[in-house]
C-alpha positions in Angstrom: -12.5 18.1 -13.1 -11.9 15.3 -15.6 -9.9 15.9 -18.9 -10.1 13.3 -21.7 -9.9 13.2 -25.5 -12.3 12.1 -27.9 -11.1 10.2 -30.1 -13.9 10.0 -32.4 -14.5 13.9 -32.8 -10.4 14.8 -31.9 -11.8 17.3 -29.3 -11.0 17.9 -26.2 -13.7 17.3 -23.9 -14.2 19.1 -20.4 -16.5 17.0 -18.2 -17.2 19.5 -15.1 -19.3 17.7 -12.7 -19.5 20.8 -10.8 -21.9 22.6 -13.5 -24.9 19.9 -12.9 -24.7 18.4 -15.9 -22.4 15.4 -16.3 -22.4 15.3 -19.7 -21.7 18.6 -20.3 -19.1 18.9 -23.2 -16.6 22.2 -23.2 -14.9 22.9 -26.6 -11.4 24.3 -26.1 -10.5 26.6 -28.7 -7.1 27.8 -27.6 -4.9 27.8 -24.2 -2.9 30.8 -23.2 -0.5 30.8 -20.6 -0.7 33.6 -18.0 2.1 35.0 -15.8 1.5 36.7 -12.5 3.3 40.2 -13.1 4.5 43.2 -9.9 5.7 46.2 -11.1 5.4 50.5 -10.7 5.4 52.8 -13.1 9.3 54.8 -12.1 6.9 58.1 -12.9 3.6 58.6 -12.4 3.2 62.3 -13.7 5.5 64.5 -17.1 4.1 67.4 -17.4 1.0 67.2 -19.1 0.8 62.9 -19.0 -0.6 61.6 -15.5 -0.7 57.8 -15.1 -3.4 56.3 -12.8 -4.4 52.7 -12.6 -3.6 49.8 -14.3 -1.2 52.1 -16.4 1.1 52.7 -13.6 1.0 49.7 -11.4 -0.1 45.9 -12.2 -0.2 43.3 -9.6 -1.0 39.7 -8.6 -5.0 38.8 -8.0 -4.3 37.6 -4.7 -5.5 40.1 -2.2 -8.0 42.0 -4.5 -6.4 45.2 -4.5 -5.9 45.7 -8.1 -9.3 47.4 -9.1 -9.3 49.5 -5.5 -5.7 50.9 -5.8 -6.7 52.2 -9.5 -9.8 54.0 -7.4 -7.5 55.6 -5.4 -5.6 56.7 -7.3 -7.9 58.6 -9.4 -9.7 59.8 -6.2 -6.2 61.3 -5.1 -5.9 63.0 -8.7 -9.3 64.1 -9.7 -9.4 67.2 -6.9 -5.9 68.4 -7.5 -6.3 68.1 -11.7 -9.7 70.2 -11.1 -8.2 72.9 -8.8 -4.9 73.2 -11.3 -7.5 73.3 -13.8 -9.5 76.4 -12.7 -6.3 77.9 -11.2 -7.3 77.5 -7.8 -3.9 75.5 -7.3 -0.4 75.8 -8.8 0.7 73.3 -10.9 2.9 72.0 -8.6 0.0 70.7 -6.9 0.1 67.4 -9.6 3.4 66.7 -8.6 2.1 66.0 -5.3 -0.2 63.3 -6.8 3.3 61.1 -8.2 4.6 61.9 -4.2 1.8 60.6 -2.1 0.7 57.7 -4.4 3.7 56.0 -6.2 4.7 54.8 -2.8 1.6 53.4 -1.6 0.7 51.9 -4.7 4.2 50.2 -4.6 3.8 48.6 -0.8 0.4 47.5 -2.0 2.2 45.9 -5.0 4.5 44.3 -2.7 1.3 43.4 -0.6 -0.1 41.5 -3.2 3.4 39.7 -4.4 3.3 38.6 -0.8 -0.1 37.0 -1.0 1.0 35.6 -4.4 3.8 33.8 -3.6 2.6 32.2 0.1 -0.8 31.5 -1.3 -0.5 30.6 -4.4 3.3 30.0 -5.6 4.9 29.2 -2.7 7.1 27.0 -5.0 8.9 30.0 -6.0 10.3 30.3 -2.5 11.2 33.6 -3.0 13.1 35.3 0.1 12.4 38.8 -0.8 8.9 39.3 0.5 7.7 42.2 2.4 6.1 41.5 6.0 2.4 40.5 5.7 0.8 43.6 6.6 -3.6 43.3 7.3 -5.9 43.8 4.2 -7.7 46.8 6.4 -4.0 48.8 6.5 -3.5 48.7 2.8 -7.4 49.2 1.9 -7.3 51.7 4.2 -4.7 52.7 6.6 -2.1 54.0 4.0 -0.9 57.4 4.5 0.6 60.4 2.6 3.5 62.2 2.6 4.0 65.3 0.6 5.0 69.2 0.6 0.9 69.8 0.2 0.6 68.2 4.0 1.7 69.8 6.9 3.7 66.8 9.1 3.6 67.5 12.6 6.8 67.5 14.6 7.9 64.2 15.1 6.6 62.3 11.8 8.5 60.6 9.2 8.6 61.7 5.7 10.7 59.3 3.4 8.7 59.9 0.2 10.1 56.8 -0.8 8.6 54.8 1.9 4.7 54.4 2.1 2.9 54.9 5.7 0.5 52.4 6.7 -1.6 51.5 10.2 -4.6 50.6 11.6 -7.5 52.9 10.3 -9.1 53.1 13.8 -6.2 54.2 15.5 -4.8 57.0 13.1 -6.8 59.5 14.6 -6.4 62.5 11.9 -2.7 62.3 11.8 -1.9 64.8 8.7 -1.8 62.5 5.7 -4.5 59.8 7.0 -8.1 59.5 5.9 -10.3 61.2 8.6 -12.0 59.1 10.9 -15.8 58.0 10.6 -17.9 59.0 13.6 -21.5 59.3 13.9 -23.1 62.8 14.0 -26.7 64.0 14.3 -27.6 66.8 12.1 -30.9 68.0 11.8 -32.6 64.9 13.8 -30.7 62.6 11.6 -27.6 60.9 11.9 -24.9 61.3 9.6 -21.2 60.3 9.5 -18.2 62.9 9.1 -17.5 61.2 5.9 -21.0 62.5 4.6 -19.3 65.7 4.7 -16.2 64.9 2.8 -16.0 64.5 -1.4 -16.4 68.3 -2.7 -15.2 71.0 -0.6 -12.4 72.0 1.7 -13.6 71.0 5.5 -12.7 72.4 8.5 -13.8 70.7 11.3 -13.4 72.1 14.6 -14.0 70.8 18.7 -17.1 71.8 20.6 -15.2 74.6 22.1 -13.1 75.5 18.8 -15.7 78.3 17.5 -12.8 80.9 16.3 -11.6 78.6 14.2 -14.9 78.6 12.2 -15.0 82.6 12.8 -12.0 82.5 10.5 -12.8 80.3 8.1 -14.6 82.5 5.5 -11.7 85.2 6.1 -9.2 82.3 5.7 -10.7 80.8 2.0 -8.5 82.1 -1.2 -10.9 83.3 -4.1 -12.3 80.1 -5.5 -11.8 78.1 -2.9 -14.4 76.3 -1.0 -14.1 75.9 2.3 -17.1 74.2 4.8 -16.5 75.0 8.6 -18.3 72.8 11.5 -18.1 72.9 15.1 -18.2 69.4 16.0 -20.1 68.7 19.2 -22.7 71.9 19.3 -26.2 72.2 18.4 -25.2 72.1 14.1 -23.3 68.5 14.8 -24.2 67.1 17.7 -22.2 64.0 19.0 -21.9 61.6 22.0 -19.4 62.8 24.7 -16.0 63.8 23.8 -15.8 61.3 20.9 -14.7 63.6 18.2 -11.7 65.3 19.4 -11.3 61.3 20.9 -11.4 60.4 17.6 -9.1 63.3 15.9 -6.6 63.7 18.2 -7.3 67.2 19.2 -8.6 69.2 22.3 -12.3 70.0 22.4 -10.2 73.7 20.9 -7.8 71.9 18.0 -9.4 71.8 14.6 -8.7 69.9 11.8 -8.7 70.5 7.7 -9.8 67.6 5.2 -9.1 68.0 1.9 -11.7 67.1 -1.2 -10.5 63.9 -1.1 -11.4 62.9 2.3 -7.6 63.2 4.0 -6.4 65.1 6.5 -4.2 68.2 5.1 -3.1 70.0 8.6 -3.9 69.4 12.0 -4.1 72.1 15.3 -4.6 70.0 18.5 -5.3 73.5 20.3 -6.9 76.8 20.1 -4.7 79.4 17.6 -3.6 83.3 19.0 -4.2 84.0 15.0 -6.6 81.1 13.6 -7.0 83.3 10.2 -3.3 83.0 10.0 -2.6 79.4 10.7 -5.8 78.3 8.5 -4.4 80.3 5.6 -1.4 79.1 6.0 -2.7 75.4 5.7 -4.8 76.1 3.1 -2.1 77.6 0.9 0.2 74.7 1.3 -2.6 72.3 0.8 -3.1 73.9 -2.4 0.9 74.6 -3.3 0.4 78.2 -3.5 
């Protein structure tokens, strides 16, 4: 790119050989300077006001998260605003949407700084970068923490930090996104996310039948809940894949919640699945 002045016009004239035309002449009406900005929101929800994307975080390019965290975001809020909303849920269900975002968004702020700064600015030689941690664990590896998810024994819960790993290996711990696997339903195949975006799902192992049994006694007044025995004649899959997959015996089940994460986990068969799977479902919902 070649900059000069014209002397004869007093423009400045852009000469960009890389548009196919060499005499190509760009006027310049004005130059702004732009700053590469990180920074969170110290709140995301006060009582009635709920921030969500470029409101409550901004970040460097580098990366390309910007536009996806602000998708998440909403997709974490929308179900929980609509349940409060036809008082499904308790309100305290929307506080749950400040507790499981605010730190992921503010890793994958972080994230992009990092990117910023070795890519881009590495002039700044700033020493207090976070780790470089892969595009497919912030896009989609992140993890929730938050009263409406039931931890199992053993799992961290500092609200403050966000959870991150390799998608492929989460294996529907409580707080990750459920695993794609292929299903055939119907003579067609489907995945297991196909079944995710509306409802409640319970999904349960080839040999986890009660679990479904329970479901419908299980489901609160207005609250939908979908119940599928994974590996039967209704969802058929290859081998023992799904409780692979899941992390379960072929008699654990798992619930999903509307927005496609996992809300409990029970790796084996239940004396009292109506019980346990009412009990999930109320803390899922903060009631």
């Amino acid at each position: 790119m070649d900059i000069k002045s014209n002397k004869i016009s007093g423009r400045v004239v852009l000469k960009e050989s890389g548009a196919g035309i060499p005499d190509l002449d760009v006027r310049i009406d004005g130059v702004a300077r732009w700053r590469s900005s990180t920074d969170t929101a110290r709140r995301y929800h006060d009582g009635r006001v709920l921030l969500a994307g470029d409101a409550a975080h901004v970040m460097p390019p580098n990366g390309g998260f910007g536009g996806n965290t602000g998708v998440q975001d909403a997709y974490d809020l929308a179900w929980k605003l609509a349940l409060v909303v036809q008082g499904v849920a308790t309100p305290e269900l929307l506080a749950t949407y400040d507790t499981e975002r605010r730190p992921v968004d503010k890793f994958t702020v972080e994230q992009a700084y990092t990117r910023y700064v070795t890519r881009t600015a590495p002039y700044l030689t700033a020493t207090d970068l976070q780790p470089f941690v892969a595009d497919l664990e912030i896009e989609l590896g992140y993890t929730y923490r938050s009263p409406a998810i039931l931890a199992e024994e053993g799992d961290a819960s500092d609200g403050d930090q966000a959870g991150h790993g390799d998608p492929r290996l989460t294996r529907a711990a409580p707080g990750s996104r459920a695993p794609h696997l292929w299903l055939q339903r119907d003579g067609r195949r489907r995945s297991t996310l196909d079944l995710f975006g509306r409802d409640f799902v319970l999904l349960a192992g080839p040999d986890g039948g009660p679990w479904c049994d329970a479901a419908p006694a299980a489901a609160a007044p207005g609250v939908r809940l979908a119940a599928y025995r994974v590996g039967g004649a209704e969802l058929a899959v290859q081998g023992d894949s799904f409780p692979e997959a899941y992390g379960i015996s072929s008699t654990g089940a798992v619930l999903v919640r509307p927005d496609g994460f996992v809300a409990w986990r029970a790796r084996t068969a239940s004396d009292r699945p109506a019980e346990s799977l009412t009990a999930a479902l109320s803390t899922a919902l903060m009631r």
